[in-house]
C-alpha positions as CSV (number, residue, x, y, z in Angstrom):
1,X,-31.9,-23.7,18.3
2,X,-29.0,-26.0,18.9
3,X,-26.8,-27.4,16.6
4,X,-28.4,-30.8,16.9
5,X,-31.4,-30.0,15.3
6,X,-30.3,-27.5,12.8
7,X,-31.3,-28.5,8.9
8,X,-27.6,-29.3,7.1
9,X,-27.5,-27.8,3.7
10,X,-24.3,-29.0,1.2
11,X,-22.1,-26.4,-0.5
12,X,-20.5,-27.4,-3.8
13,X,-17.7,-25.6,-5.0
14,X,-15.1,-26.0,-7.8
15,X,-11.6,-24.7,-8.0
16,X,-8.5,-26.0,-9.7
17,X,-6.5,-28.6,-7.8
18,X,-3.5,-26.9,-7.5
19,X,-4.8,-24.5,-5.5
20,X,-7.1,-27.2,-3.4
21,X,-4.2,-29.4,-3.0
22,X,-1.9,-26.4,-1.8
23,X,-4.5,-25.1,0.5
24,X,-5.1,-28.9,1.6
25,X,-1.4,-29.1,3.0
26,X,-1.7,-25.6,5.1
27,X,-4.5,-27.0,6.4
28,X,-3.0,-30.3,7.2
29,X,-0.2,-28.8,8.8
30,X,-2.4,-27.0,11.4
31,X,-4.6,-30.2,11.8
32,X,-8.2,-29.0,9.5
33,X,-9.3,-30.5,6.8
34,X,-11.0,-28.6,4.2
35,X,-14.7,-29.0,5.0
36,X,-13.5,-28.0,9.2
37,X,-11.9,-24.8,7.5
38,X,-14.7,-23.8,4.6
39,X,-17.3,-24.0,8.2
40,X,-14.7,-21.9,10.0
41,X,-14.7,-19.8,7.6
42,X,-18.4,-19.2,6.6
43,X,-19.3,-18.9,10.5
44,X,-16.9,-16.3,10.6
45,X,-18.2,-14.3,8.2
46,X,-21.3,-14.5,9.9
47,X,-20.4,-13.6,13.2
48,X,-18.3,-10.1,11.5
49,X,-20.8,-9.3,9.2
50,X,-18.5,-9.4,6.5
51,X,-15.1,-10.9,5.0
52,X,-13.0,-12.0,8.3
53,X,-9.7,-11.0,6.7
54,X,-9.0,-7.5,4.3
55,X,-8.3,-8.6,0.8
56,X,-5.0,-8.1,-0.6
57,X,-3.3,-7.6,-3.9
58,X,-0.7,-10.6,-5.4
59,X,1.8,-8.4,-3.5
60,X,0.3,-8.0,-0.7
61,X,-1.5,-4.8,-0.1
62,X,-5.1,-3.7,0.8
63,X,-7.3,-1.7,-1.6
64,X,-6.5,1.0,1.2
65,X,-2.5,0.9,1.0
66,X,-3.4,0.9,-3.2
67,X,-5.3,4.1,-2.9
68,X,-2.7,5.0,-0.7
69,X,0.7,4.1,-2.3
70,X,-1.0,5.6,-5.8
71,X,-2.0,9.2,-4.0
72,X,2.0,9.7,-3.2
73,X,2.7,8.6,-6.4
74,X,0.2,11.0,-8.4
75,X,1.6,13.8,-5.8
76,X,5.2,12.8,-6.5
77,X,4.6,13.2,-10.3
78,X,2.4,16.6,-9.9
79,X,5.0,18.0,-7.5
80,X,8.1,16.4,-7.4
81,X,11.5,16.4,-8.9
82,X,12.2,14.4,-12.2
83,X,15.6,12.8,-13.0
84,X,17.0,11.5,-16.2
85,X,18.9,8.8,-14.7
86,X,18.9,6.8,-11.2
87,X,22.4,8.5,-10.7
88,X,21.2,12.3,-11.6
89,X,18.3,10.7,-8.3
90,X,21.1,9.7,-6.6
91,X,23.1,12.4,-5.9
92,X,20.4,14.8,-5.1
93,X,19.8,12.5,-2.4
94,X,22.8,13.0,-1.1
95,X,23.6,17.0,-1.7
């Protein structure tokens, strides 16, 4: 079926206009408007089967780095050495 004859359907979606205005000017920059890049978007998804990006934290990490970063950590504590003070760290670094 081509995409002449294909039934349109409207999406409705509501988020707070900072974050529409800010995504708005990205967009604008690269010359898509915010319907273009929502269709972009969905069609993507489509085509991967799945989110077309890996979600990241507010600092930028995947769930995977997370589990990761938080496994050294846990190993660290369980089997590491503990210092008072970052200058007790410090100088074992550097004995």
């Amino acid at each position: 079926m081509s995409d002449k004859t294909k039934t349109m359907t409207q999406i409705q979606v509501r988020i707070d206009s900072d974050t529409k205005e800010d995504a708005r000017k990205i967009l604008d920059s690269i010359g898509l408007d915010i319907s273009t890049a929502i269709k972009t978007f969905l069609r993507q998804v489509v085509m991967v089967g799945g989110l077309p990006y890996e979600l990241r934290d507010i600092n930028g990490y995947t769930r995977k780095e997370i589990k990761e970063i938080k496994g050294s950590y846990e190993d660290a504590v369980k089997n590491g050495k503990t210092f008072n003070n970052a200058k007790d760290a410090l100088k074992d670094l550097y004995v």
